[in-house]
BATI-918578 format. One record per residue (C-alpha): residue number from 1; z, x, y. Coordinates in steps of 0.001 Angstrom, whole numbers, plus 500000, padded with zeros to 6 digits. Layout:
REM residues N
{r NUM; {Z; X; Y}}
...
//
This chain:
REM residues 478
{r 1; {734925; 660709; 033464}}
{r 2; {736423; 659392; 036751}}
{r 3; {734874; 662654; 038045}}
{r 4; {731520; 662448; 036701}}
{r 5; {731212; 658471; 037473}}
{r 6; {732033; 659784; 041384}}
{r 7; {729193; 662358; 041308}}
{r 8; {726881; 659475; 040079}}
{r 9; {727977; 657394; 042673}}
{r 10; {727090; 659825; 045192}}
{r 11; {723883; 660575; 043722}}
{r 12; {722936; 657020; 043994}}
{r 13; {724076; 656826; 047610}}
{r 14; {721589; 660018; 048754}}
{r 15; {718542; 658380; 046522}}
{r 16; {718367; 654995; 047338}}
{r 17; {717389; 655547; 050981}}
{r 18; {714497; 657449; 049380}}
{r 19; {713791; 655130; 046352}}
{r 20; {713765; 652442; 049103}}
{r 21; {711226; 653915; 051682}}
{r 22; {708740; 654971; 048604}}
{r 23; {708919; 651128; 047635}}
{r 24; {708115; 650209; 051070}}
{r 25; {705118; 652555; 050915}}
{r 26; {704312; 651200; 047629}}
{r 27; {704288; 647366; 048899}}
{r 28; {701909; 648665; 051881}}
{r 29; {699652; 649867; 049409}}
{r 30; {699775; 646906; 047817}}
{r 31; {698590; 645149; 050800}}
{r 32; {695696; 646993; 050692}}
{r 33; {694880; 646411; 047227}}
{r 34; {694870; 642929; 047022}}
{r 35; {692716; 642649; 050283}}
{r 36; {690423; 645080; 048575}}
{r 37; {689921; 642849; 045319}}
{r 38; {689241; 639649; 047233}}
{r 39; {686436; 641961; 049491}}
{r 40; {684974; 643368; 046406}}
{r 41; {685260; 639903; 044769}}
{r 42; {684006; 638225; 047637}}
{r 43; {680877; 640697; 048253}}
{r 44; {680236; 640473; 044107}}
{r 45; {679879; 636526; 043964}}
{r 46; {677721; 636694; 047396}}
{r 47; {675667; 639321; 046658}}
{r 48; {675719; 641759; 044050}}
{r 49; {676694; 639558; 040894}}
{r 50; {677831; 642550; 038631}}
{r 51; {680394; 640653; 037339}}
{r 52; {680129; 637271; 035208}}
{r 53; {683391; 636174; 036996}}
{r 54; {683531; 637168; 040567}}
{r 55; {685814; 634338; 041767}}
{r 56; {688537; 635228; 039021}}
{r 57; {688652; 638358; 041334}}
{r 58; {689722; 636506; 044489}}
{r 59; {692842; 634577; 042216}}
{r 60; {694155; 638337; 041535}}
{r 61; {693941; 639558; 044707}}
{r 62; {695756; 635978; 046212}}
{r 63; {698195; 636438; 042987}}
{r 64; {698488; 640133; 044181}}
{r 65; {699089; 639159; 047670}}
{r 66; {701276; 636171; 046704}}
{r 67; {704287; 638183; 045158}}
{r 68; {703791; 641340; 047361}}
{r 69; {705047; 639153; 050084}}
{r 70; {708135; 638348; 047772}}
{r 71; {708903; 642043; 047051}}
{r 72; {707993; 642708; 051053}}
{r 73; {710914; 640314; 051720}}
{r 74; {713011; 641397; 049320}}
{r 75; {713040; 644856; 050771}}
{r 76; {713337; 643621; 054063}}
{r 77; {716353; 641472; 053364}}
{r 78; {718954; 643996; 053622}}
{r 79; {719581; 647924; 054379}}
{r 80; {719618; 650651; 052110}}
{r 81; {723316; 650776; 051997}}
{r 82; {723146; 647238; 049978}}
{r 83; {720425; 648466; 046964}}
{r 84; {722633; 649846; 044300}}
{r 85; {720192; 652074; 041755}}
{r 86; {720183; 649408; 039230}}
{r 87; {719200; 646903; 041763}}
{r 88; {716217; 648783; 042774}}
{r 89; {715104; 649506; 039328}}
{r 90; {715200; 646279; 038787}}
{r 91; {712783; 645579; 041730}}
{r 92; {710324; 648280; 040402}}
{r 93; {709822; 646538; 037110}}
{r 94; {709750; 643451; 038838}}
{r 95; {706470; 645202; 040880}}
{r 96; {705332; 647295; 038257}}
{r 97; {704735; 644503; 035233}}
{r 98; {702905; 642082; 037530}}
{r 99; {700310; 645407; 038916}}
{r 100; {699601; 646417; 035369}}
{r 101; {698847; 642494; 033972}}
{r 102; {696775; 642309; 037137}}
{r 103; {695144; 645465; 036506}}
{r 104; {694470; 644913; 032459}}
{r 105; {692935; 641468; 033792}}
{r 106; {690677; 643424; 036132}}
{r 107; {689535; 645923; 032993}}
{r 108; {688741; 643311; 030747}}
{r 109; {686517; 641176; 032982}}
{r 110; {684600; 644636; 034148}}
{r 111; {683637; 646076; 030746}}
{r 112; {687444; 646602; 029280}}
{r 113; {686670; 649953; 027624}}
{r 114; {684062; 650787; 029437}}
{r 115; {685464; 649541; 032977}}
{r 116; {685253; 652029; 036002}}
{r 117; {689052; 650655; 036509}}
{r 118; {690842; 652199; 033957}}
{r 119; {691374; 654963; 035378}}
{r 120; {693442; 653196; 038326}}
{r 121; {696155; 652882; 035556}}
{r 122; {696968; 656970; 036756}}
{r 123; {698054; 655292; 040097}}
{r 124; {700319; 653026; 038317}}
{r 125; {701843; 655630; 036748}}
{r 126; {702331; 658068; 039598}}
{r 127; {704627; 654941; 041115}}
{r 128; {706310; 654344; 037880}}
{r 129; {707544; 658702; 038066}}
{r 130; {708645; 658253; 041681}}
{r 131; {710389; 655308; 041352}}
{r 132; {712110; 655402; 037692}}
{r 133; {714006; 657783; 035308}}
{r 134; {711894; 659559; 033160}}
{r 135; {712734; 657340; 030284}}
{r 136; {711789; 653901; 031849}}
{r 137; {708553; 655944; 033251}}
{r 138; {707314; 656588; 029751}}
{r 139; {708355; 652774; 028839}}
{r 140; {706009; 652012; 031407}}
{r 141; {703224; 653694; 030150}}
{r 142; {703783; 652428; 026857}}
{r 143; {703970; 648842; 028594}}
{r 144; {700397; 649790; 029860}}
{r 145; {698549; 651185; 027086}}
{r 146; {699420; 648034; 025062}}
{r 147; {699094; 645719; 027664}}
{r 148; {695152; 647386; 027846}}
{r 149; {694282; 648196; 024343}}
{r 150; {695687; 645656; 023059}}
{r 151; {694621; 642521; 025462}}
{r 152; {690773; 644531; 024529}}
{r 153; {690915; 644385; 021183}}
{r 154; {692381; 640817; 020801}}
{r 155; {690618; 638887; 024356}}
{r 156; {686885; 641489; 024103}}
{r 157; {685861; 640020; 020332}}
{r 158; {683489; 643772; 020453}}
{r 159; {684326; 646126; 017957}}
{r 160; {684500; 649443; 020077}}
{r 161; {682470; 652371; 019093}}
{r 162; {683590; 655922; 018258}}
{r 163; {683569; 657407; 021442}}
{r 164; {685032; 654348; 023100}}
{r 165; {688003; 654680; 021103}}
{r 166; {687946; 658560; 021834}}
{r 167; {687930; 657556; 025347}}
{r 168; {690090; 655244; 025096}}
{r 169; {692494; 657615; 023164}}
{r 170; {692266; 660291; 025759}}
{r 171; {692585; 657664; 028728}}
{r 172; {696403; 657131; 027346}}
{r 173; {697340; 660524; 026428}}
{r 174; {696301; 660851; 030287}}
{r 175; {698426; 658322; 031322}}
{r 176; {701368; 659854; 029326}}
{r 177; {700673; 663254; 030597}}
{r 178; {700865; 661793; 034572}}
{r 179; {703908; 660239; 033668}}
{r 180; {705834; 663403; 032385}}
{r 181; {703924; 665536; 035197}}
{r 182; {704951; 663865; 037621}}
{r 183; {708067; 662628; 037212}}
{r 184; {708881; 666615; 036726}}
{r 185; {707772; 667297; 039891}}
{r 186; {709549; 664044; 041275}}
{r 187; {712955; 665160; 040074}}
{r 188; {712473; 668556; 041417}}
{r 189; {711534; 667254; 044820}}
{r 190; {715159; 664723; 044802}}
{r 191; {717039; 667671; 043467}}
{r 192; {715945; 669365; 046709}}
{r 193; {716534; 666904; 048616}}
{r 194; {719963; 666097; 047276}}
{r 195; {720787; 669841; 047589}}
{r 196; {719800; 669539; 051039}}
{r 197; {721594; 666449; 052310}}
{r 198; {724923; 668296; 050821}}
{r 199; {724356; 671414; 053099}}
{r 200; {723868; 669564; 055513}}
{r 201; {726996; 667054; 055161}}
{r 202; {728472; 670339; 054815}}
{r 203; {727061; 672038; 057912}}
{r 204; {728432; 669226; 060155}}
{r 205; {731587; 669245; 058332}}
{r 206; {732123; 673319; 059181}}
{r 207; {730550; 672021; 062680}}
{r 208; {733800; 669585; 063314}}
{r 209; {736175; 671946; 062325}}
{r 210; {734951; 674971; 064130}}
{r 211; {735252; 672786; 067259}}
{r 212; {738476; 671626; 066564}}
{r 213; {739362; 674942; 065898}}
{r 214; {737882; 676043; 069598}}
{r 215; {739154; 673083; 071511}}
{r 216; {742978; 674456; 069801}}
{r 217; {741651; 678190; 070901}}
{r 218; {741098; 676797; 074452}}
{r 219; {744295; 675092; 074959}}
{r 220; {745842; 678061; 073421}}
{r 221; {744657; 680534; 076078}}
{r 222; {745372; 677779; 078457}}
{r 223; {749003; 677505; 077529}}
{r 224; {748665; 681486; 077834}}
{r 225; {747861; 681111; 081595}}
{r 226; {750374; 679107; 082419}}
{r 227; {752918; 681757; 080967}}
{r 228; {752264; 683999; 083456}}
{r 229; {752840; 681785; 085991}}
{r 230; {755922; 680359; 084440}}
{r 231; {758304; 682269; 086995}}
{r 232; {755999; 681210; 089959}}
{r 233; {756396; 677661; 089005}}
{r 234; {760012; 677914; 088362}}
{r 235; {760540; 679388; 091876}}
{r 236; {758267; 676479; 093353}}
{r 237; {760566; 673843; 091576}}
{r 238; {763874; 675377; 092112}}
{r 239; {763029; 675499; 096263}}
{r 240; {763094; 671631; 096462}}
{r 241; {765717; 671192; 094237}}
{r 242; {767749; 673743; 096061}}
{r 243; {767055; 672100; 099376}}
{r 244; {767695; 668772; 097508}}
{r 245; {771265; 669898; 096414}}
{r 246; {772293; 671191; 100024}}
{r 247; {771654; 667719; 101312}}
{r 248; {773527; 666051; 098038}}
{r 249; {776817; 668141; 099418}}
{r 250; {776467; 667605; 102509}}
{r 251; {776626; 663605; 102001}}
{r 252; {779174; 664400; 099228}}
{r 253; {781618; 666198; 101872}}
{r 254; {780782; 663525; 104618}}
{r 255; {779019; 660243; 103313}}
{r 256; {779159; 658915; 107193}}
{r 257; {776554; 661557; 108302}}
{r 258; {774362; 659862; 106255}}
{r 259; {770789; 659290; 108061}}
{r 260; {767608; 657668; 107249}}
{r 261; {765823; 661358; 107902}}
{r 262; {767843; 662621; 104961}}
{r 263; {766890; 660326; 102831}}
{r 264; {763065; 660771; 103985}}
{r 265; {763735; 664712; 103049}}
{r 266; {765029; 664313; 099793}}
{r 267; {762378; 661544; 099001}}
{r 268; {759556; 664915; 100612}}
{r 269; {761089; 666874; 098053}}
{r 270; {760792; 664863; 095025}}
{r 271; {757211; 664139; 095752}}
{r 272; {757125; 668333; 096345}}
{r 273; {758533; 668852; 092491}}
{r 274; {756148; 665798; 091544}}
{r 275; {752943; 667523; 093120}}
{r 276; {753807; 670469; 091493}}
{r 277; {754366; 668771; 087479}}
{r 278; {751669; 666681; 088123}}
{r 279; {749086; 669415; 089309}}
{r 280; {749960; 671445; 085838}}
{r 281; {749861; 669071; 083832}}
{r 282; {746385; 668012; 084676}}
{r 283; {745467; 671328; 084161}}
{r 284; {747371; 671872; 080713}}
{r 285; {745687; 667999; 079501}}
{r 286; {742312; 667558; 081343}}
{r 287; {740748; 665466; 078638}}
{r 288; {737622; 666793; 077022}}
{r 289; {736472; 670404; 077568}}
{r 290; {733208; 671411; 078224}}
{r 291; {732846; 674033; 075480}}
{r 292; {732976; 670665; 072938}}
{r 293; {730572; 668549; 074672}}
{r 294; {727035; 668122; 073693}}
{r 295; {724108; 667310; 075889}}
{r 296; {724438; 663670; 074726}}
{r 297; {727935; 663380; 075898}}
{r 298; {727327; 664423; 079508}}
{r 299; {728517; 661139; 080844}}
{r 300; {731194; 660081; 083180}}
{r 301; {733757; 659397; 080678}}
{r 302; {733475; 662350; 079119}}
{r 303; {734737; 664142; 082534}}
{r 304; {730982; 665148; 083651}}
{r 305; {730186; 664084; 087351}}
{r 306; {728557; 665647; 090194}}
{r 307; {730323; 667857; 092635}}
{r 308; {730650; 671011; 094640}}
{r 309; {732127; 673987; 092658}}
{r 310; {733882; 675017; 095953}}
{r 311; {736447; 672275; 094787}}
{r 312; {736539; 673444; 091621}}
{r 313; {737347; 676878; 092904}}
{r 314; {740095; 675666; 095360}}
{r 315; {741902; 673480; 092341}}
{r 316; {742006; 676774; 090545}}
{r 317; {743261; 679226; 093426}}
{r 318; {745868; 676375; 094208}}
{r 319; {747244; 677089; 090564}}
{r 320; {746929; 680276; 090433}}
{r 321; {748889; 680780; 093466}}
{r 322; {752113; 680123; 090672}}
{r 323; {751568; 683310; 089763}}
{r 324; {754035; 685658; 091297}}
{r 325; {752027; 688468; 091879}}
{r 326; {749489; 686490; 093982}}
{r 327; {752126; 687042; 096539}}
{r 328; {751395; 691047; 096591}}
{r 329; {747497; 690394; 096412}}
{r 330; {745333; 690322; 099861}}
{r 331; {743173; 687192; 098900}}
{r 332; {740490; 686136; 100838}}
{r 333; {738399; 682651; 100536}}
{r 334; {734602; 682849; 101279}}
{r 335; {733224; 679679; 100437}}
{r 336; {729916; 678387; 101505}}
{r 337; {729664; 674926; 102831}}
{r 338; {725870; 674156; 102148}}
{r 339; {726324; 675051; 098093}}
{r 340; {724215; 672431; 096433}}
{r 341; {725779; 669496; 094120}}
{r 342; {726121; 670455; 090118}}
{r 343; {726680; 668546; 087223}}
{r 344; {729922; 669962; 085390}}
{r 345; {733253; 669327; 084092}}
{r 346; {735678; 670442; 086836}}
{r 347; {738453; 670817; 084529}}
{r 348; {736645; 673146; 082212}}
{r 349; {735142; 675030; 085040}}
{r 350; {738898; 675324; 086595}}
{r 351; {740128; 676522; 083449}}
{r 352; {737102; 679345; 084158}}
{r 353; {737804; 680236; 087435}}
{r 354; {741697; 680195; 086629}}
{r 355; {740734; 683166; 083526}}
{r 356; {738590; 685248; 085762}}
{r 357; {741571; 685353; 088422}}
{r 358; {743759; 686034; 086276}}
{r 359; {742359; 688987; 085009}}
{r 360; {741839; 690236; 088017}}
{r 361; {745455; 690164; 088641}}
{r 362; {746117; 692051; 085530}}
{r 363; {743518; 694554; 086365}}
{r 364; {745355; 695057; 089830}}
{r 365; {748802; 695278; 088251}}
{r 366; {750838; 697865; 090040}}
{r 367; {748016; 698999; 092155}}
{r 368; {748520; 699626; 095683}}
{r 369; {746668; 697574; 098756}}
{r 370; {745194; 694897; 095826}}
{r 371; {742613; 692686; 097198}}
{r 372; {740552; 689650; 095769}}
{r 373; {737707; 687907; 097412}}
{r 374; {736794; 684711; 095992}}
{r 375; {732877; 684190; 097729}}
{r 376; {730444; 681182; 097091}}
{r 377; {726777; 681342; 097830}}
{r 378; {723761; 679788; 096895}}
{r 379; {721627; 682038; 094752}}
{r 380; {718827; 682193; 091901}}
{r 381; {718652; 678079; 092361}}
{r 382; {722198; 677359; 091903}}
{r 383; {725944; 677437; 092736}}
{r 384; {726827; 681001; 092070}}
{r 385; {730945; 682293; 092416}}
{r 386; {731651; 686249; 093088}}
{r 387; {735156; 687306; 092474}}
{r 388; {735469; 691171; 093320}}
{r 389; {738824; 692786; 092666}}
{r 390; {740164; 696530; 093626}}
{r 391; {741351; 696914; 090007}}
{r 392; {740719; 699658; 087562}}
{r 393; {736962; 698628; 087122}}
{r 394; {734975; 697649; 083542}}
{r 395; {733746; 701026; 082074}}
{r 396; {729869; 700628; 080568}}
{r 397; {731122; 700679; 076912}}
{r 398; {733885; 698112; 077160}}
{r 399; {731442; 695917; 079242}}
{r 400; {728759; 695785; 076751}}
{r 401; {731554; 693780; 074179}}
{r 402; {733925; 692033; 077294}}
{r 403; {732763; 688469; 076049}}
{r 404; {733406; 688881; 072796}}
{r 405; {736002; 686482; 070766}}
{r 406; {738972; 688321; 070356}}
{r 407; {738269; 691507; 072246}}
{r 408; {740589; 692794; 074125}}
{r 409; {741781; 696178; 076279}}
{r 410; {745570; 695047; 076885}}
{r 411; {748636; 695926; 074519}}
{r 412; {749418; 694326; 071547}}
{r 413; {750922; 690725; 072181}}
{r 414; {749817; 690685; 075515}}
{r 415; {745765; 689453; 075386}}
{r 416; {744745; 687193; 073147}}
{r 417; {740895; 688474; 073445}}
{r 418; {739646; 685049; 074383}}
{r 419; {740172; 683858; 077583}}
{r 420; {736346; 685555; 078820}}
{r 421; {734986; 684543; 075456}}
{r 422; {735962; 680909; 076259}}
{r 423; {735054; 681114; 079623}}
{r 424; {731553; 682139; 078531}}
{r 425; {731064; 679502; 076617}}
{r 426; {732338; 677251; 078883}}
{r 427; {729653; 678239; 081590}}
{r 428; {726366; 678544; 078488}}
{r 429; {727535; 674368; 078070}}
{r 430; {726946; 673980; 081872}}
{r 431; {723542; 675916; 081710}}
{r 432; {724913; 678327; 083193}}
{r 433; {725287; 682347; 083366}}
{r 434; {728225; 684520; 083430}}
{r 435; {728567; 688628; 084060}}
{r 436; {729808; 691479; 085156}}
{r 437; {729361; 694179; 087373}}
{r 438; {731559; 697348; 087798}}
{r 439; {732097; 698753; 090612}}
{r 440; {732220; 696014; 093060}}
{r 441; {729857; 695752; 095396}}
{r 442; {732175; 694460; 098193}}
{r 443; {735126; 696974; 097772}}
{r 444; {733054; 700459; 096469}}
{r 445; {735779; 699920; 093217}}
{r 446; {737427; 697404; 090885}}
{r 447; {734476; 695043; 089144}}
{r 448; {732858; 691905; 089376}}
{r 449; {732760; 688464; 087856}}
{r 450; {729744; 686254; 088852}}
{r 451; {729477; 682762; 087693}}
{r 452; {726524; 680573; 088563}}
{r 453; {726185; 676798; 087522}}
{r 454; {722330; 675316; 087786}}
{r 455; {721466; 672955; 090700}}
{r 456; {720861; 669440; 089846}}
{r 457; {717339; 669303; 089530}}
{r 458; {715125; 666717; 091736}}
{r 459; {714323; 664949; 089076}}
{r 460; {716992; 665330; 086269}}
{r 461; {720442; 664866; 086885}}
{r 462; {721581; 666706; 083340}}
{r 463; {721945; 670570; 083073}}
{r 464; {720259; 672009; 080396}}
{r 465; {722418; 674120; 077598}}
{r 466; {721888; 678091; 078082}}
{r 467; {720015; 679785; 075195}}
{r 468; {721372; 683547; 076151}}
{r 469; {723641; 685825; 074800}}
{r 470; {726005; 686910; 076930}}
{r 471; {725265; 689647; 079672}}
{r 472; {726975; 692168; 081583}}
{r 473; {725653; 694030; 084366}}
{r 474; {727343; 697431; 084613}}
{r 475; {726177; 699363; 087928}}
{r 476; {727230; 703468; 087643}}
{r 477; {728123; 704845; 090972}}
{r 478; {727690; 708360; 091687}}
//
């Protein structure tokens, strides 16, 4: 029960926003109606005297008008989130009973069975189906066949004649026949629509978790950068703390030598080890990364701002430089000093730079004379980043998948087969491209990685989102 009474809760919930905008269309109707029966009333008592009582028309359409205005503000008195179903149905009967006394006033004064306006009662009935259970439709057109054959047989004083009562007859099997018509194709239409809101509830509910899911992905091949430079940083700590502890012992053995330059070097080498913790841990925490960031969220405090990637680029280098083996590794800065301004998120794009350097260094493992050039340029309308390595090179085949999730060409336990997916996707939320290209161009050998970020357009400051797959550029020599 508990269970069912939820599922009718929630079924309420999607429909009244619907139930309430078709009442709202209804009371606009409405508006026209009632200006339409004082015109028509209006033009008959002027001119065209059909009617023996052409005024009575102008106190409908005022009556009409008069408690349209109270449904109008009753509608308009609070959101959707206030109308409970019963509470609207309420408020269609409430509209409904008025229209069809209204309406059997208007037949009986134009020729009751043989009035042009009987067949407006369809209308009536059309409302009733979109706006009420099948049940209380069909009560409603009951309401209105007795409310019009009745009020003509008791208010008329004319026996009708065969055929009027045939048409009369077949007039309100019509009106039975548009309520159980309609209403079938009303309930097939909210059933859709109900079926719809759910998938998409759901869609967005698979949305949030697949980004949570990245953002953890991220941070997890983040925390996997920072173990390969866990000896580096280790070895940059323990040289100011080992210059630290030969000045301890030497005020320890003799507390007189004690000078105000000693304390200024052990005070250089605590800020040394504080550089160092704070630099990774604004790396390891940055805030918000750009794979999770929509185009709506490109603002300030989500970490967007305008800069040069050539600081991006020298934040990264300046980590990676905690990894060891950029000590055997010839590396050479090229940066450009004219690259135009982009909008990004320089901690994402660090994390980006850091990957592709990274695997370069694992490419280069063990190989003699390694080198890595890190060049900047402006090219194709934007910031674009070249880092060539001497490494073993991307063969075509393993190219064609290298941004893949969760591909990988390392040993077991040593890749994690995301840090180029992630750094892809990275660069497609900056509008921007990155590729491949194997050999290098620069060294005859090794491969690649070219990263370009959009210039701020002239008259848009926000990048747009990249609809490409990713693409890798695989040049054959020989």
């Amino acid at each position: 029960m508990a269970g069912r009474h939820s599922r009718g809760a929630a079924h309420a919930g999607t429909l009244a926003p619907l139930l309430l905008a078709q009442q709202q269309w209804v009371v606009h109707l409405r508006w026209l109606a009632g200006i339409a029966i004082i015109s028509l009333g209006t033009i008959d008592a002027a001119t065209l005297q059909l009617y023996a009582r052409p005024w009575h028309f102008l106190l409908v359409g005022l009556v009409v008008l008069a408690y349209n205005t109270f449904i109008a503000w009753q509608l308009r008195r609070s959101s959707a989130t206030h109308w409970s179903r019963a509470r609207l149905t309420r408020l269609v009967w409430t509209q409904i009973l008025p229209d069809l006394a209204c309406l059997t006033a208007l037949t009986l004064w134009t020729g009751a069975y043989a009035s042009p306006l009987r067949g407006f009662y369809v209308f009536h009935m059309v409302f009733a189906s979109l706006l009420l259970r099948r049940n209380m439709a069909l009560a409603v057109a009951g309401v209105a066949i007795i409310l019009l054959e009745g009020s003509s047989l008791l208010f008329v004083g004319v026996t009708p004649t065969r055929n009027e009562l045939l048409y009369a007859a077949g007039s309100d099997v019509t009106l039975l026949v548009t309520v159980y018509l309609a209403n079938k194709i009303t309930r097939q239409l909210r059933r859709q629509r109900r079926d719809l809101i759910r998938k998409n509830a759901k869609i967005r509910r698979m949305s949030a978790r697949l980004k949570k899911h990245q953002q953890v992905l991220m941070q997890t091949e983040k925390m996997n950068a920072m173990g390969h430079m866990a000896a580096g940083i280790a070895h940059e700590v323990a040289n100011p703390l080992a210059s630290m502890d030969g000045l301890l012992q030497l005020i320890e053995r003799r507390p007189e030598s004690l000078k105000p330059e000693t304390v200024s070097r052990l005070r250089e080498q605590v800020a040394r080890i504080n550089g160092i913790v704070r630099q990774l841990t604004n790396f390891a925490h940055p805030g918000r990364l750009g794979a999770n960031s929509s185009s709506e969220d490109r603002t300030e405090a989500n970490g967007w701002r305008t800069g040069s990637l050539n600081d991006v680029v020298r934040a990264a280098l300046e980590v990676a430089r905690f990894d060891r083996r950029m000590k055997s590794v010839q590396v050479q800065q090229d940066l450009a000093g004219d690259l135009p301004p982009v909008m990004m998120q320089p901690d994402a794009l660090q994390q980006v730079v850091l990957n592709l350097v990274i695997n370069a260094l694992d490419a280069m493992a063990n190989l003699p004379n390694a080198r890595l050039l890190v060049r900047s340029c402006t090219r194709d309308g934007g910031a674009t980043l070249d880092i060539h390595d001497t490494g073993h090179g991307v063969p075509a085949k393993i190219a064609a998948r290298i941004f893949e999730p969760f591909f990988t060409t390392k040993p077991v336990g040593q890749g994690t087969g995301l840090g180029l997916s992630i750094s892809y996707s990275i660069v497609a939320k900056h509008g921007g491209r990155l590729s491949v290209a194997s050999p290098s161009t620069q060294f005859g050998s090794g491969s690649c990685f070219t990263l370009t970020i959009p210039a701020i357009p002239a008259a848009d400051s926000q990048p747009r989102e990249a609809k490409t797959s990713p693409v890798s550029e695989v040049e054959k020599s020989g």
